[in-house]
Structure formats: structure tokens, C-alpha cells
N, C-alpha and C positions, 0 to 999 in steps of 0.2 A: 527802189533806187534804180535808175537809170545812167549806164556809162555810153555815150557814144566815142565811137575813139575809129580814128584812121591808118589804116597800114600804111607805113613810107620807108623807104630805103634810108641808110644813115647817110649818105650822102645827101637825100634830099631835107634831110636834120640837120647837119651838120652847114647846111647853104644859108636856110631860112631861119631866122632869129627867131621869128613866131613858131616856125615849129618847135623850136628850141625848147623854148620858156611858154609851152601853154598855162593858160589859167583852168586849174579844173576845181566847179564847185560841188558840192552838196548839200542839196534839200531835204532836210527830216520832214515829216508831215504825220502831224497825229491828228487822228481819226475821230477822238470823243474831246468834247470841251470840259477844262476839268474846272468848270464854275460848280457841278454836280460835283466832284470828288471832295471837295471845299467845304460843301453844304453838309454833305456827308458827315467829313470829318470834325466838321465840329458841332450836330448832332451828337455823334457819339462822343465827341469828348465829355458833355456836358450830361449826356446819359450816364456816362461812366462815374464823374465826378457825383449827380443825385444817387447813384446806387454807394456808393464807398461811404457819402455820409450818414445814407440808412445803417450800410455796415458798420460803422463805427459808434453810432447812437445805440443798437442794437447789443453791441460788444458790451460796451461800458454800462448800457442798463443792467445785462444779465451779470457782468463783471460786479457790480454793488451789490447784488441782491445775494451774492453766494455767500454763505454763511465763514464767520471767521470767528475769531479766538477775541473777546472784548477788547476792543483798540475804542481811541478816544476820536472823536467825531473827524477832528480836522487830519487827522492821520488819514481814515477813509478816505475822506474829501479830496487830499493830494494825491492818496494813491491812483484814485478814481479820472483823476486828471491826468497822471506822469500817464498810464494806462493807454488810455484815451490821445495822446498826443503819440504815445509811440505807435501804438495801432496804426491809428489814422497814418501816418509815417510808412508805415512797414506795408498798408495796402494800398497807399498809394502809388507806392513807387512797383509795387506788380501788376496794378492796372495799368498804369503809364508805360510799362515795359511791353504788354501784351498791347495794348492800342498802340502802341509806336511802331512794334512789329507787324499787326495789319495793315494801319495803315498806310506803310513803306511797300510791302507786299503787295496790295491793292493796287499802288502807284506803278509799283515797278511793272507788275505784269500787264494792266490795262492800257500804263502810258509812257512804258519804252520797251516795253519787246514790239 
């Protein structure tokens, strides 16, 4: 940032309107184009969401297969699913928390400090 600015007596402020009431601007100027940041970010979101639905497939197979007390098929079958919906629920929302914090983090310091 750049200020240019001129010394003057308050008399010679107090004469001139223009000295008065200058207009003063400022130019922010970022350095990286963040068409990359973009690309990025939604790579990873889409990484992140094929990794959570391995984790979730993965949960609820090993989740069926452990051994229980003889329940009737469709009992399994719900539980297999209430399971599976909460999971999926429950890891989504701490990937989503952990990718929101990167990629704020990422923005912040690349493209406003």
C-alpha cells in the first residue's frame, strides 16, 4: 500500500476546500489467481466425500457381519441401515468441519494476508 500525503499549515486547510475534503483511495492487490484455489477446493471436496462413502460402506459391512444374539432378518436389515445413516451423518459432518477449516485457512493466509 502506498500513501502519498502533503504537509500544509491549517491555514492553508482551512483556505482551500480541496484541501479540505481530499479523496483518499485504496488498492488491495492479490498476487495468486485463485481460479487454482477453486480447482483445489473442489478436488478435495470430492476426494473427501469418495473417501467417507468407502468409510461408510466399510463401517456397515463390518457393522453386519459381527456376531449377535438371533434377531429376525428385518431387525438386522434396519439396524444395518439406522447405523449406516448415522455414521455416514456423524462422518460427514467432521470431514466437512476439517475441509472448511483448511480450506478458510488456505484462503486466509494465501489470499488476505
Amino acid at each position: 500500500m502506498e500513501v502519498e500525503y502533503q504537509e500544509k499549515t491549517v491555514a492553508d486547510i482551512k483556505a482551500s476546500a480541496v484541501a479540505r475534503f481530499t479523496q483518499v483511495e485504496f488498492i488491495a492487490e492479490n498476487f495468486m489467481d485463485p481460479k487454482g484455489f477453486w480447482s483445489l477446493a473442489t478436488s478435495a471436496f470430492w476426494t473427501l466425500c469418495v473417501i467417507l462413502a468407502l468409510a461408510v460402506c466399510l463401517f456397515v459391512g463390518i457393522s453386519s457381519k459381527a456376531e449377535r444374539l438371533a434377531t429376525d432378518a428385518t431387525a438386522s436389515t434396519q439396524l444395518a441401515a439406522f447405523r449406516g445413516i448415522t455414521t455416514s451423518l456423524s462422518l460427514f459432518s467432521s470431514f466437512f468441519f476439517w475441509y472448511l477449516f483448511a480450506m478458510c485457512s488456505w484462503w486466509f493466509i494465501f489470499y488476505k494476508l
